[in-house]
C-alpha positions in Angstrom: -0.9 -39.1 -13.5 0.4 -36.4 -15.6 3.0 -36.5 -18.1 5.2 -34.1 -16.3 5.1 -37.2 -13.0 5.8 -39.7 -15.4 8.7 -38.0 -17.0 10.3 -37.4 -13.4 9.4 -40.7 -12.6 11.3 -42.5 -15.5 13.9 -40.2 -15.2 14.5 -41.3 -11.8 14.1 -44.8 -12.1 16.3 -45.1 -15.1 19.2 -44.4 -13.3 18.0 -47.4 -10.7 18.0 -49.8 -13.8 21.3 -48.9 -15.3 23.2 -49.4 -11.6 21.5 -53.4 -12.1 21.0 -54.0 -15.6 23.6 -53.9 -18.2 22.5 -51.5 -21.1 23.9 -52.0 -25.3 26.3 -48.9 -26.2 23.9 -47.8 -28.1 21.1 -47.1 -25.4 23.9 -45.6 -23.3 24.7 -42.9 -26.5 21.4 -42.0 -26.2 21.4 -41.5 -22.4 24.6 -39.4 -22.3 23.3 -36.8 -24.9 20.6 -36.7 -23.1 22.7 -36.0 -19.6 24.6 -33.5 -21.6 21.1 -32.2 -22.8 20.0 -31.9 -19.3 23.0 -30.1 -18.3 22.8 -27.2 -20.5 19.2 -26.6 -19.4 19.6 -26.6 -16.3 23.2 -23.9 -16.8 20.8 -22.0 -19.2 18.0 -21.9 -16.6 20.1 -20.7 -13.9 21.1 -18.2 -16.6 18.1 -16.5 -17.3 16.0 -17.2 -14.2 14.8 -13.6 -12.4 15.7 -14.6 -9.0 16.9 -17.6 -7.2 13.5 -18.9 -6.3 12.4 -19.5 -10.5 14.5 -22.6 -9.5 13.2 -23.3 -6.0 13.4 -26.8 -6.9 17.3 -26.8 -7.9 18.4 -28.7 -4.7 16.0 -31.6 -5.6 17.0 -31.2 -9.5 20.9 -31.4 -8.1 20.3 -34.8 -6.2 18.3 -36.4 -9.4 20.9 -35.1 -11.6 23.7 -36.6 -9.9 22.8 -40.0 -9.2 21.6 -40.7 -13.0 25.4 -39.5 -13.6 26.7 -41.9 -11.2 24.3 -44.7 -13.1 26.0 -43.6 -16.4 29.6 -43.6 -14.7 28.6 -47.3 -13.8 26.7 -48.5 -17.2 29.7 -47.1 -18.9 32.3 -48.6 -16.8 30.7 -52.0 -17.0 30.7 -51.9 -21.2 34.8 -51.0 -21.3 36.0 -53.5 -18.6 33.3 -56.2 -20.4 33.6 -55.5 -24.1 35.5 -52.8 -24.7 33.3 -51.6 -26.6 31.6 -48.1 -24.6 30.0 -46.8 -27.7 30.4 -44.0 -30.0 30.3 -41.2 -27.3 33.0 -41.8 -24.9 35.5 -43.1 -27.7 35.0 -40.2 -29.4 35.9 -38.2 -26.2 38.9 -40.1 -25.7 39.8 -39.9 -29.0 38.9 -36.9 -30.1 38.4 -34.3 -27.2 41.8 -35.9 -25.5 43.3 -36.0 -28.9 43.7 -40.3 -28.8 46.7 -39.7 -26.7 47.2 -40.8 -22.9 49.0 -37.9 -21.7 47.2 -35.6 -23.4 43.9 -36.7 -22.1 44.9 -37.5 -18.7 46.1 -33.4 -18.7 42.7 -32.3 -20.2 40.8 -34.5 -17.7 43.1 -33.6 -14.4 42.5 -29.6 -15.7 39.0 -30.3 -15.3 38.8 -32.0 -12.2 41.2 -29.2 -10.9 38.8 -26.4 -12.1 35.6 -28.0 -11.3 36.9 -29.5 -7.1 39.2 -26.1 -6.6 37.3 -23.1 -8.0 33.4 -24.1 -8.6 32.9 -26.1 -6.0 34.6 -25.0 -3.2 33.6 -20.8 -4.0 30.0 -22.4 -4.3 29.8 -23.9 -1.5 31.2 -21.2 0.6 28.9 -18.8 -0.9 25.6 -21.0 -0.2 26.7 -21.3 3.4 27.2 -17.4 3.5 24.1 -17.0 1.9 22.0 -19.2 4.0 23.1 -18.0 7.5 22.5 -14.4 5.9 19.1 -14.9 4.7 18.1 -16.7 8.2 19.5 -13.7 10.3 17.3 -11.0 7.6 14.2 -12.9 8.4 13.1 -11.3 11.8 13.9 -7.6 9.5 11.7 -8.6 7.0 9.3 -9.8 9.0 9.2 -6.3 11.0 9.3 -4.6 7.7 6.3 -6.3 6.5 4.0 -5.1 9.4 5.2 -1.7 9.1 3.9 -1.8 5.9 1.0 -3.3 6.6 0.2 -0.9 9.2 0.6 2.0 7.3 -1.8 1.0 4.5 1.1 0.4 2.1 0.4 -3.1 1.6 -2.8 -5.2 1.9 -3.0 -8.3 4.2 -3.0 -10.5 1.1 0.0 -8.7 -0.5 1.9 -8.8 3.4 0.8 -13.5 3.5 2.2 -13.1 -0.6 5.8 -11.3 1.3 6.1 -13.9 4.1 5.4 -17.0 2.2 8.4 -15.5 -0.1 10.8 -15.3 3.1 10.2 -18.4 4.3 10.5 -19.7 0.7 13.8 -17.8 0.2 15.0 -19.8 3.8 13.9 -22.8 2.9 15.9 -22.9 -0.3 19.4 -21.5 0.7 19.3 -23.8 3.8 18.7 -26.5 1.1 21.3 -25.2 -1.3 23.6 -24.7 1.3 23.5 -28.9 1.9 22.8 -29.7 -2.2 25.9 -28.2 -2.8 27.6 -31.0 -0.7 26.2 -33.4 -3.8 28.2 -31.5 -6.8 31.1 -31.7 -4.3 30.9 -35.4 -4.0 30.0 -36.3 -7.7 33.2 -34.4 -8.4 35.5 -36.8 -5.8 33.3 -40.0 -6.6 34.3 -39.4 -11.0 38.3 -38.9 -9.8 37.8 -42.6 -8.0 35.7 -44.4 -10.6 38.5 -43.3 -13.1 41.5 -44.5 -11.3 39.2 -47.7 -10.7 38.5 -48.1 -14.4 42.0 -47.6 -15.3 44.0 -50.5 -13.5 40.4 -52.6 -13.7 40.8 -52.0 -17.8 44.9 -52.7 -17.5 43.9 -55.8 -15.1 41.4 -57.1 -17.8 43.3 -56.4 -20.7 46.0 -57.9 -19.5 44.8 -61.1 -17.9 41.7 -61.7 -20.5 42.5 -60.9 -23.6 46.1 -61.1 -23.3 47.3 -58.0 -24.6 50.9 -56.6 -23.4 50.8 -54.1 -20.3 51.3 -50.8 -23.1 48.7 -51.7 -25.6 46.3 -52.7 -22.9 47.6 -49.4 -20.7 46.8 -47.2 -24.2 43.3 -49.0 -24.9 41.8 -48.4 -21.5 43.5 -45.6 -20.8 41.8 -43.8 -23.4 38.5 -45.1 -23.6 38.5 -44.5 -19.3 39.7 -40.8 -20.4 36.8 -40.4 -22.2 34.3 -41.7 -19.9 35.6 -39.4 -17.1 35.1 -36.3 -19.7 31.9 -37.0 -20.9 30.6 -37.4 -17.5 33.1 -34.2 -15.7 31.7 -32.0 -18.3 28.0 -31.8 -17.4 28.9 -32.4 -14.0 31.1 -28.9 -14.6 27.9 -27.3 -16.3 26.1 -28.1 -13.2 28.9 -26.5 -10.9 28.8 -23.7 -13.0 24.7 -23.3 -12.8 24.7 -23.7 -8.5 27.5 -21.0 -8.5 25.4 -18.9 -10.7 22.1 -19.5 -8.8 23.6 -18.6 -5.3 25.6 -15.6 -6.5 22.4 -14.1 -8.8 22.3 -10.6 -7.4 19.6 -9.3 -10.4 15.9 -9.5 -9.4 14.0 -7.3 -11.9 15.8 -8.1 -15.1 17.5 -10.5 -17.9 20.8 -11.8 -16.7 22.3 -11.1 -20.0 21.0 -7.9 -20.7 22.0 -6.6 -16.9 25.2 -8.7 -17.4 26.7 -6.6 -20.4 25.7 -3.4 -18.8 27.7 -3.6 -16.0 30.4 -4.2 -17.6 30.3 -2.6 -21.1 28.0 0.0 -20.1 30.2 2.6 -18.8 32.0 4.7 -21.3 34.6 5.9 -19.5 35.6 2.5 -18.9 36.1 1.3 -22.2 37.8 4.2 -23.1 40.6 3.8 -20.6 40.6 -0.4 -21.9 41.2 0.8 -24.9 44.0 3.1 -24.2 45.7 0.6 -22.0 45.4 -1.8 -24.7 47.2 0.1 -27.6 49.4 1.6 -25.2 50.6 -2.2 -24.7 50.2 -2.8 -28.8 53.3 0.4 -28.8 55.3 0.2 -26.1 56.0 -3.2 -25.3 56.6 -6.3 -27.6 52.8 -7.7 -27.9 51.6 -8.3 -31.3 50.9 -4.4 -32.3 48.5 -5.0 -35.1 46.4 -7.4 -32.5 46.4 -5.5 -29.8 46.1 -1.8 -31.8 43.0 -3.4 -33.3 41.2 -4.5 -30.0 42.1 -1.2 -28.4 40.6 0.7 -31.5 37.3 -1.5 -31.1 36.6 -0.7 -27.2 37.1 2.6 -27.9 34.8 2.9 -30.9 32.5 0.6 -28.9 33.0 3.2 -25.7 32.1 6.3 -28.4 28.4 4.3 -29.8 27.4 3.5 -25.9 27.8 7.3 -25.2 26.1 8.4 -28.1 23.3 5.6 -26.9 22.9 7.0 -23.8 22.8 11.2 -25.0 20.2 9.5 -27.3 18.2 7.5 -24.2 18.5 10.7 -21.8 17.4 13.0 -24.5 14.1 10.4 -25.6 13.4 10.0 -21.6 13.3 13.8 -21.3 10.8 14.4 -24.1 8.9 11.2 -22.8 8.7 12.8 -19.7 7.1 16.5 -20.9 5.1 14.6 -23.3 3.7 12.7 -20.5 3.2 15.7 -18.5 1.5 17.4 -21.3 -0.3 14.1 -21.6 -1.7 14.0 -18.2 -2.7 17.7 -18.2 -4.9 17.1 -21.1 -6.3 13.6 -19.8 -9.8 14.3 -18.3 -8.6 13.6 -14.7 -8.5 9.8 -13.1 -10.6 9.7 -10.1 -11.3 6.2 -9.4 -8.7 5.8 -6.9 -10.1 9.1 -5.3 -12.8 7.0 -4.3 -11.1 4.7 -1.8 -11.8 5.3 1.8 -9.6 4.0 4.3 -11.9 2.5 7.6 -9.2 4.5 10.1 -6.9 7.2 9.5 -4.6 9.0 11.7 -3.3 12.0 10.1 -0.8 14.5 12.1 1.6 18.1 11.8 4.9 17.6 10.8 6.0 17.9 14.6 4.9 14.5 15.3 6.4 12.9 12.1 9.4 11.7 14.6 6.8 9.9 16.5 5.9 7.8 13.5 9.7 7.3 12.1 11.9 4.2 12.9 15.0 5.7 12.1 14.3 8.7 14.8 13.6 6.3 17.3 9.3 7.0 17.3 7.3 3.9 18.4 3.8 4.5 17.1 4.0 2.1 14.2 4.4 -0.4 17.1 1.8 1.2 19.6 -0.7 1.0 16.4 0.3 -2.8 16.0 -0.5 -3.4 19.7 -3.7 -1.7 19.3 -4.8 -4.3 16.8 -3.7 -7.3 18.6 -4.9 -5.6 21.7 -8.8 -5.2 20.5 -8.9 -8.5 18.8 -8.2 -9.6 22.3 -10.8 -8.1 23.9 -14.0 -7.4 21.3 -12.9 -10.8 19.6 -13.1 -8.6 16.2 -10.2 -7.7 13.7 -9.4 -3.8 13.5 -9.1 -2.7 9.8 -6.0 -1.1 8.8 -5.2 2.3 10.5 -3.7 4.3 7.9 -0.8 7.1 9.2 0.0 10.0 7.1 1.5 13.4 7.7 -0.8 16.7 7.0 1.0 20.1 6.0 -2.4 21.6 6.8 -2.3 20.6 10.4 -0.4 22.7 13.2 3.0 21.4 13.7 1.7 19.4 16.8 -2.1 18.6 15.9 -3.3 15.4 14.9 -6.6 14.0 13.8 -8.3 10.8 13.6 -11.3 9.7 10.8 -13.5 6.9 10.7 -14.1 6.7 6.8 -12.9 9.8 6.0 -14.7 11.8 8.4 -13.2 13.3 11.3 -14.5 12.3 14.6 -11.7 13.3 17.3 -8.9 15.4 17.3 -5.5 16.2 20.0 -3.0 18.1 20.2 0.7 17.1 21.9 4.1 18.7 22.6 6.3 16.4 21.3 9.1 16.9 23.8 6.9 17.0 27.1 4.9 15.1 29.4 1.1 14.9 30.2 0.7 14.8 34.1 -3.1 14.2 35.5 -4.2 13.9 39.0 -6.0 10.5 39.8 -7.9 12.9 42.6 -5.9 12.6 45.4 -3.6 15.0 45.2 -3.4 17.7 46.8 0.1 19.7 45.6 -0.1 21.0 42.3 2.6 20.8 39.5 3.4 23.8 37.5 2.7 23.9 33.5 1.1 24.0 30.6 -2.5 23.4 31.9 -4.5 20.9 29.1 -7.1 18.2 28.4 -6.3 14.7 27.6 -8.1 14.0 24.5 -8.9 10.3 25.3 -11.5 11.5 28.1 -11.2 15.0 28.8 -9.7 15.1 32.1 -7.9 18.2 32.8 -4.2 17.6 32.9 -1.0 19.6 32.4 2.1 19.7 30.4 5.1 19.5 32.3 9.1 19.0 31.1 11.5 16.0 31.4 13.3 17.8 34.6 9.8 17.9 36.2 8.7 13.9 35.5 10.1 12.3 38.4 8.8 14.8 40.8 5.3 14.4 39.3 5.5 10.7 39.8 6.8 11.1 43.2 3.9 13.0 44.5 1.1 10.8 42.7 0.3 12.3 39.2 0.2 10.1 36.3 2.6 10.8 33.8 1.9 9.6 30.2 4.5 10.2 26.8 2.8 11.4 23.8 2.6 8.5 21.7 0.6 6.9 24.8 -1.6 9.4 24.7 -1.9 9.1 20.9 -2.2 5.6 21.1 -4.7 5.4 23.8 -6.8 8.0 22.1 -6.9 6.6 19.1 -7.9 3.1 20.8 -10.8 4.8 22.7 -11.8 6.0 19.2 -11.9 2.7 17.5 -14.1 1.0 20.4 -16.7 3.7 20.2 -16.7 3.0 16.7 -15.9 -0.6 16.1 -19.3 -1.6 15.3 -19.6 0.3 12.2 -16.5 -0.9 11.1 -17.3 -4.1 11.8 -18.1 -4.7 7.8 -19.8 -7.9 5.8 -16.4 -9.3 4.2 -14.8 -8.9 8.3 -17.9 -11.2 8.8 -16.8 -13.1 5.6 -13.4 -14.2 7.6 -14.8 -14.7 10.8 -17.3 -17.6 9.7 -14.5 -19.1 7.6 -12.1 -19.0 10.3 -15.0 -20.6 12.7 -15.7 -23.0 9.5 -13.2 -24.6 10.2 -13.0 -25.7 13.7 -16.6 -26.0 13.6 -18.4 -26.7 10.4 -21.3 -27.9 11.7 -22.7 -25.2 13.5 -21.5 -22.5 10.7 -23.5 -24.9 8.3 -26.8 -25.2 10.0 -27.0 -21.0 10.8 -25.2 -19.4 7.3 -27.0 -18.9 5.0 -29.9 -21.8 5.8 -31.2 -20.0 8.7 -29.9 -16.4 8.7 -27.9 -14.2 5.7 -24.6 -13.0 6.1 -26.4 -9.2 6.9 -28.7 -10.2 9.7 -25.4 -12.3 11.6 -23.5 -8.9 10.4 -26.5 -6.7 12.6 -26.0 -9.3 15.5 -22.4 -9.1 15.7 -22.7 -5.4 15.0 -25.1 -4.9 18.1 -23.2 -6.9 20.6 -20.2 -4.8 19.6 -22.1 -1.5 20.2 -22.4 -2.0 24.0 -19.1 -3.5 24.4 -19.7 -6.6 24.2 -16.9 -9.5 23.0 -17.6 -11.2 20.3 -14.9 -13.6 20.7 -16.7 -16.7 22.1 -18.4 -16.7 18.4 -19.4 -19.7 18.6 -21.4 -19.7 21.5 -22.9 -16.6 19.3 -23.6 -18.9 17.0 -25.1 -21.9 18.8 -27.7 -19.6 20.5 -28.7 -17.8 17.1 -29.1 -21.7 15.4 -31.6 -21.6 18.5 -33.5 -19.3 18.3 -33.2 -18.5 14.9 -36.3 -20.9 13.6 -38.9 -18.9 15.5 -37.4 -15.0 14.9 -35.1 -13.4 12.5 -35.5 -10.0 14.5 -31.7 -9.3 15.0 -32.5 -7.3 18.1 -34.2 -10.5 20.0 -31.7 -12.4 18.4 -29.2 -10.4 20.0 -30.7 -10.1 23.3 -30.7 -13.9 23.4 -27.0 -14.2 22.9 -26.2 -11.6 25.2 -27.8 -13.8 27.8 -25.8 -16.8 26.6 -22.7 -14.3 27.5 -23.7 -13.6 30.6 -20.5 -15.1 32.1 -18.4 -12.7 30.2 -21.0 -10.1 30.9 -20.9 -10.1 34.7 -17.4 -10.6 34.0 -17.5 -7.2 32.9 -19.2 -4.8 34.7 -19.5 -6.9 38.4 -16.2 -7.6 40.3 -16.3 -10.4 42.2 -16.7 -11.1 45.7 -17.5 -7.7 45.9 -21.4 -6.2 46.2 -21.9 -4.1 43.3 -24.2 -1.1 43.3 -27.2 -0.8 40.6 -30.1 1.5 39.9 -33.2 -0.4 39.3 -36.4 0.0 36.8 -39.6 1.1 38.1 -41.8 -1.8 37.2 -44.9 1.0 36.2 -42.2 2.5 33.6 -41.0 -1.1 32.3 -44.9 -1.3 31.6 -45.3 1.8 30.0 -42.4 1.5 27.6 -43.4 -1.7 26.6 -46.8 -0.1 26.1 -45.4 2.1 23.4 -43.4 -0.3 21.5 -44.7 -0.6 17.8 -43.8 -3.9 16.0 -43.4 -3.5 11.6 -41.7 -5.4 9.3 -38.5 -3.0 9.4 -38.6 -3.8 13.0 -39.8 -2.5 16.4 -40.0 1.1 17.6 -41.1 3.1 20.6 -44.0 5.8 20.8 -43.1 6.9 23.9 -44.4 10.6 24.3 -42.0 13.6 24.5 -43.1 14.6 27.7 -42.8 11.2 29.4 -39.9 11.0 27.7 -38.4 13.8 29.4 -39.1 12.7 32.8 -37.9 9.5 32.7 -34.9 10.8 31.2 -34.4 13.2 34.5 -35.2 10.8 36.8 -32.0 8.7 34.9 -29.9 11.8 35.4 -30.7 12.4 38.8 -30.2 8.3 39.5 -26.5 8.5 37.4 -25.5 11.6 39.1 -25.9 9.7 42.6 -23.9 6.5 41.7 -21.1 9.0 40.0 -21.0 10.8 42.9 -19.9 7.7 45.1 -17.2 6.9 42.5 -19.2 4.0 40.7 -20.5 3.0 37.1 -23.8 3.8 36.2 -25.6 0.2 35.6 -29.1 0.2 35.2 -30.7 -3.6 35.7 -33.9 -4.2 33.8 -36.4 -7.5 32.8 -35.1 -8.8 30.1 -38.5 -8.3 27.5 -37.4 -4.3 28.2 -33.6 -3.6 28.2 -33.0 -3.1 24.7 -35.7 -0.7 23.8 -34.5 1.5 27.8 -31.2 0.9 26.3 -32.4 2.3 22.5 -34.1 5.0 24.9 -31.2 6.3 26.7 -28.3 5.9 24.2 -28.8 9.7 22.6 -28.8 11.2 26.5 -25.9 9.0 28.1 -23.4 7.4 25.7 -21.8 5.4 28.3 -25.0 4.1 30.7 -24.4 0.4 30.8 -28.0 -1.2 30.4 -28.2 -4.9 31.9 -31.1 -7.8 32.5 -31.3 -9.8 35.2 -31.0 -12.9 32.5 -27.6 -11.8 31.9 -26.0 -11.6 35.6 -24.7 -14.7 37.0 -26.6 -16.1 40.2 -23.6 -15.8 42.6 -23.3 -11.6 41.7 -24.3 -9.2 44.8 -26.0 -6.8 43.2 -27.6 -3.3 45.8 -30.0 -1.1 44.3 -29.1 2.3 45.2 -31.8 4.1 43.5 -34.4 3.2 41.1 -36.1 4.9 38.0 -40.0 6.2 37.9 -41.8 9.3 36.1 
């Protein structure tokens, strides 16, 4: 155990000894120094602590604290009805502090008990209850400031876990202070019983044991009673004083002292008019003139050396300032943060700034969030984050999107109309502003807010502009999600399946296969649209296969057909016959004819020319399913899709490329055409 345990421990089980065993006065001297000692830290620490939460553990500190006082209160009061004899400490407090006189100390003790039960305790109390309820109802604010944040890039994901932890922290305590608070309230009743108790006990015991007459007996105890109650009311005060401090701390950046006099002596107008009130009293009314002449003279002189501190403070900042300028102008320039680029950006004209603002009602901070959570839905993979900033150099309503710092896709909006599209079946046409939408360049037009319900009403679909920003910017993160799939996203994807299943993430990483080559998997599956969600089926087919090849493109093929559920899925709706093109079983031959095997992996030969026709006879086979409304899928042997995928994926971006391996046996699948050179 460490010393800091043991200490607690002893602390705590001291007071369990003292409420059982009797303790010599001169072990209990010891113990209430050491209470006092306590006491003080704990006022001091309140004191000079930063923020509430440098005491997080002041409700637990509270409870310890008050029951070793109520073991003292009982030691103590066992010695003066026993002996009489309480030790130096609370005689001296009887005697000394309460001036050895009964009324005297019963007035000094009553004062305290008014000022510790009336003021501390009760404005404590209130304000931890206040507190608490306020800090509960600020979470869900927080919380919604925090992902605004860490959408816009501001903060990292650590930094935004670092900011919750702290709210749910800063809850945690004030509910807990706003019960601990109920122990300081208690102590403060239980001493006002245990004295009343101690007195007629000591008048009882005097009396009836040692046969003293009812005054001297009433003086004796009286006293020595006094002084028990005051040397355990006054750390129990200090303690008060600390929880009132620690709830109302408003300073979270600096020294309570230093922030303390500032605010109050900082101001030299203020003193200034102190000062003047104060010798103005000193002259005009019967107050002690030399007294109150003399403080008046000091705030004022006080008032004068704070302004000339702060001419002197503004002038030094000034010349810190243009020194620092000068400074940086000379300074060979700082370009290592020029070299940070951010996975996705979304920069846009000042006339879609309201778009992006909270306070003018915009949404796309939202929209962006939804895009996240709506992508790790579907691709199973966690979107970086999309950075939005405003450009000056864009037109007012432009708006651009990069992929590590290189623009790929571009739009442009009016921010106070509406994009209307045909779906194809309509016939009427709407008036305005004729456009593309950026998303898939279908022609569309820009209509008003009058003209919105009439648009709906005869069929178009009407979209706002941060859907359309939103959707394009989704659109543009699939195509690209592979490449930002990166080797730390992998990182967090085999801890987080670590540790559900650390069995099959310890046989495959790194025994079997490297970070990189799970990375290329991953990466491939991604690039056709497939989910990577189901990772560890992923990974249970790669720990299969993985002993014989560590070619990621095999290796990928094989869990694609260990998807095929999710596959057909995808691109075949079921109980419905689904229509496909076919591969010429000659040109499944010939292309595997040309494939070339190295050690950086496998390539086709394929000649231009032959190429070129089987290129145009996939055209003239796309053209005929696009014609009838339908997807272009392509069904091939297994051994052949991904090098007639690798084949066709510079001529037709969005031909989906299938085996038979991967469509489930109760899919009705109707070749419609079928592709030969």
């Amino acid at each position: 155990m460490k010393k800091a345990d043991i200490g607690v421990a002893a602390y705590v089980l001291a007071a369990f000894i003292m409420l059982i065993v009797p303790i010599p006065s001169g072990l209990l001297d010891v113990l209430l120094a050491c209470n006092m000692a306590v006491a003080f830290a704990i006022m001091f620490g309140c004191m000079f602590a930063r923020e509430a939460l440098d005491m997080s553990y002041y409700p637990t500190i509270l409870l310890f604290t008050t029951i070793f006082r109520i073991a003292l209160n009982v030691s103590s009061t066992r010695l003066i009805l026993t002996t009489g004899d309480p030790g130096n400490v609370v005689r001296t407090f009887g005697e000394f502090v309460g001036g050895n006189d009964l009324v005297m100390g019963a007035v000094v003790f009553i004062i305290l008990i008014i000022v510790q039960f009336m003021v501390i305790n009760k404005g404590s109390e209130r304000v931890a209850e206040v507190t608490a309820r306020f800090t509960l109802d600020a979470m869900p604010g927080k919380q919604m400031a925090i992902d605004a944040d860490l959408n816009t890039g501001a903060i990292t994901d650590k930094q935004a876990k670092e900011r919750r932890d702290k709210i749910q922290q800063e809850a945690s305590f004030f509910g807990a202070m706003d019960g601990a608070v109920k122990y300081v309230k208690g102590d403060a009743t239980a001493g006002l019983i245990i004295t009343a108790v101690n007195i007629i006990g000591g008048i009882l015991m005097g009396v009836l044991r040692q046969n003293m007459d009812f005054a001297a007996a009433l003086q004796e105890y009286s006293v020595l009673t006094i002084g028990d109650g005051l040397v355990s009311q006054i750390p129990s005060l200090l303690i008060s004083l600390s929880t009132g401090i620690l709830v109302t701390k408003g300073s979270k950046d600096a020294d309570f002292g230093a922030v303390l006099v500032k605010q109050l002596f900082g101001v030299p107008k203020t003193m200034y008019l102190v000062g003047a009130v104060l010798i103005a009293l000193g002259i005009v009314t019967p107050l002690n003139t030399l007294i109150f002449l003399t403080v008046g003279a000091v705030f004022i002189v006080v008032g004068r050396m704070m302004a000339g501190t702060l001419e002197m403070a503004q002038i030094e900042s000034e010349a810190s300032e243009e020194e620092m300028a000068v400074e940086e102008i000379r300074q060979p320039e700082n370009v290592t943060s020029l070299l940070q680029v951010d996975p996705i950006e979304l920069e846009f004209g000042y006339g879609i700034i309201p778009l992006a603002d909270v306070n003018q009602g915009g949404d796309l901070l939202d929209r962006v969030v939804m895009i996240r959570r709506q992508i790790a839905l579907e691709l199973g993979t966690i979107v970086p984050i999309i950075r939005l900033r405003d450009n000056i150099q864009l037109n007012p309503n432009q708006y651009i999107i990069k992929i590590k710092g290189i623009q790929v896709s571009e739009g442009e909006i009016l921010f106070d109309h509406y994009m209307a599209m045909n779906p194809g079946y309509v016939e009427e046409e709407i008036t305005g502003i004729k456009t593309y939408e950026p998303s898939f360049h279908l022609p569309a037009v820009w209509i008003t807010e009058g003209q919105r319900e009439r648009a709906e009403s005869l069929g178009y679909t009407v979209v706002d502009p941060p859907s359309i920003i939103a959707t394009h910017l989704t659109e543009v993160i699939r195509q690209h999600i592979a490449e930002l799939l990166s080797r730390q996203d992998v990182q967090n994807l085999v801890d987080n399946l670590k540790e559900s299943n650390p069995s099959i993430v310890e046989e495959l990483v790194p025994k079997m296969l490297g970070l990189g080559e799970v990375q290329k998997v991953l990466q491939n599956l991604l690039k056709e649209g497939i989910s990577i969600r189901d990772l560890l089926t992923i990974f249970e087919t790669m720990a299969d296969y993985a002993p014989t090849t560590r070619d990621t493109d095999i290796l990928t093929e094989y869990a694609r057909q260990s998807l095929k559920r999710a596959i057909s899925a995808r691109y075949f709706p079921a109980n419905e016959t689904t229509s496909v093109i076919t591969l010429d079983p000659k040109v499944e031959q010939e292309i595997m004819g040309s494939v070339k095997q190295t050690e950086q992996g496998a390539y086709l030969t394929l000649a231009p020319e032959r190429t070129k026709a089987v290129m145009a006879s996939v055209q003239a086979e796309v053209e005929k399913l696009e014609s009838l409304g339908k997807n272009p899928i392509i069904i091939t042997s297994p051994i052949v899709r991904m090098y007639f995928k690798r084949l066709t994926e510079d001529y037709f971006k969005d031909l989906i490329v299938v085996s038979y391996n991967e469509v489930e046996t109760n899919v009705e699948l109707q070749s419609v055409g079928m592709v030969s050179a």
